[in-house]
Phi, psi and omega in degrees: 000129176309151201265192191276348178280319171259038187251311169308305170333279206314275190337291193282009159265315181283355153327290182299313158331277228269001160303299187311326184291305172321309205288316188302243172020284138013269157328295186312302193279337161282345176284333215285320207275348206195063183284343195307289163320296197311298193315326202259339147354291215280306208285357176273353196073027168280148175207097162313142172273124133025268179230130185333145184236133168312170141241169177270131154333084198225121174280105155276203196210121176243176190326328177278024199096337217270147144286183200200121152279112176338312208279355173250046171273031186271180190083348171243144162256143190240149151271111178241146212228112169244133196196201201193150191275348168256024183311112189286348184246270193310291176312322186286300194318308236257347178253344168305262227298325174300323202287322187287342166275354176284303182312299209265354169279181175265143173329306193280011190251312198293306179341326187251001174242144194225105188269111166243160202239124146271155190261123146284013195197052168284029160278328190264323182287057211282171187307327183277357168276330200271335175296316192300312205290260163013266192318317153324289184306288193206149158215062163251023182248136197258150153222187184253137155202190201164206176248123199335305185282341147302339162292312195279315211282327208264337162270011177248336155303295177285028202018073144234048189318154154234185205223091121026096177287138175310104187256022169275340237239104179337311188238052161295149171240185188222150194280115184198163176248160175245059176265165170229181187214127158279087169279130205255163215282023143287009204051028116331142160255139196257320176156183206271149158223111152313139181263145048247157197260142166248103177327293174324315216277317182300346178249023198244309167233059168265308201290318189302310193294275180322284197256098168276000000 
């Protein structure tokens, strides 16, 4: 039997597979759609969906206490982020850099903007670890947390899957990317931002997207 290690590997390349297909596929149909524009989009890692994707209807919990309905994430355009608080890489770099993109927008851009973090790991993640973990970065940045398979549906809706940590295991860690999705302030997904995030070229056509 293949070990658990190369069962998580395998699981996360075909993640990355059909993330990646989604993102091609994409890619094709906005350019098509929008050649004016697209090119300085794409060199920023932005990738508009065709057309807006629903969401599903899921009661989370944010850092504030509050529940929270997916589909009523509106009124904003939100940047979501899925991560975890004892994440050893990915998550500090990827909130290091939203906090210097935060810094680099125009007022009237942050106004409109919401950045959040869903927990892949609400076995560790009650709201007040993920208020605590956040406020370290910025603490106008939000998180999320709930129950794992509502977590799973709303990052698999957004295609931005993860791979579950073993939560017999003491020091687990969880497999997850650092792309993000863009919900436009209808509750919608508008589309994706590839990681590694380039700060600069995003805080240069975010604003083109938000206030156009």
């Amino acid at each position: 039997m293949p070990s658990l290690f190369t069962s998580r590997t395998l699981l996360l390349s075909l993640a990355a597979i059909t993330l990646a297909a989604v993102v091609g596929l994409v890619i094709g149909q906005y350019s098509s759609h929008n050649k004016q524009t697209a090119p300085a989009i794409r060199e920023a890692g932005i990738i508009a969906l065709p057309s807006s994707r629903e969401l599903p209807a899921l009661q989370l919990v944010s850092t504030t206490g509050e529940p929270v309905n997916t589909q009523h994430l509106a009124d904003k355009w939100h940047l979501v982020f899925f991560g975890y608080t004892f994440c050893p890489d990915i998550c500090p770099t990827t909130l290091a850099e939203l906090r210097q993109l935060n810094k680099l927008l125009p007022e009237e851009v942050k106004d409109q903007l919401q950045i959040v973090m869903v927990s892949v790991d609400p076995h560790r993640d009650s709201s007040e670890q993920l208020h605590a973990y956040l406020q370290y970065f910025d603490p106008t940045f939000v998180g999320f947390t709930g129950e794992l398979q509502d977590i799973q549906t709303l990052s698999n809706t957004l295609s931005i899957p993860f791979i579950p940590g073993d939560t017999s295991k003491p020091r687990y860690t969880v497999d997850h990317s650092g792309n993000l999705a863009i919900i436009s302030p209808d509750g919608r997904q508008y589309g994706f931002i590839r990681a590694p995030l380039d700060v600069k070229k995003l805080a240069e056509q975010l604003p083109n997207i938000i206030t156009p």
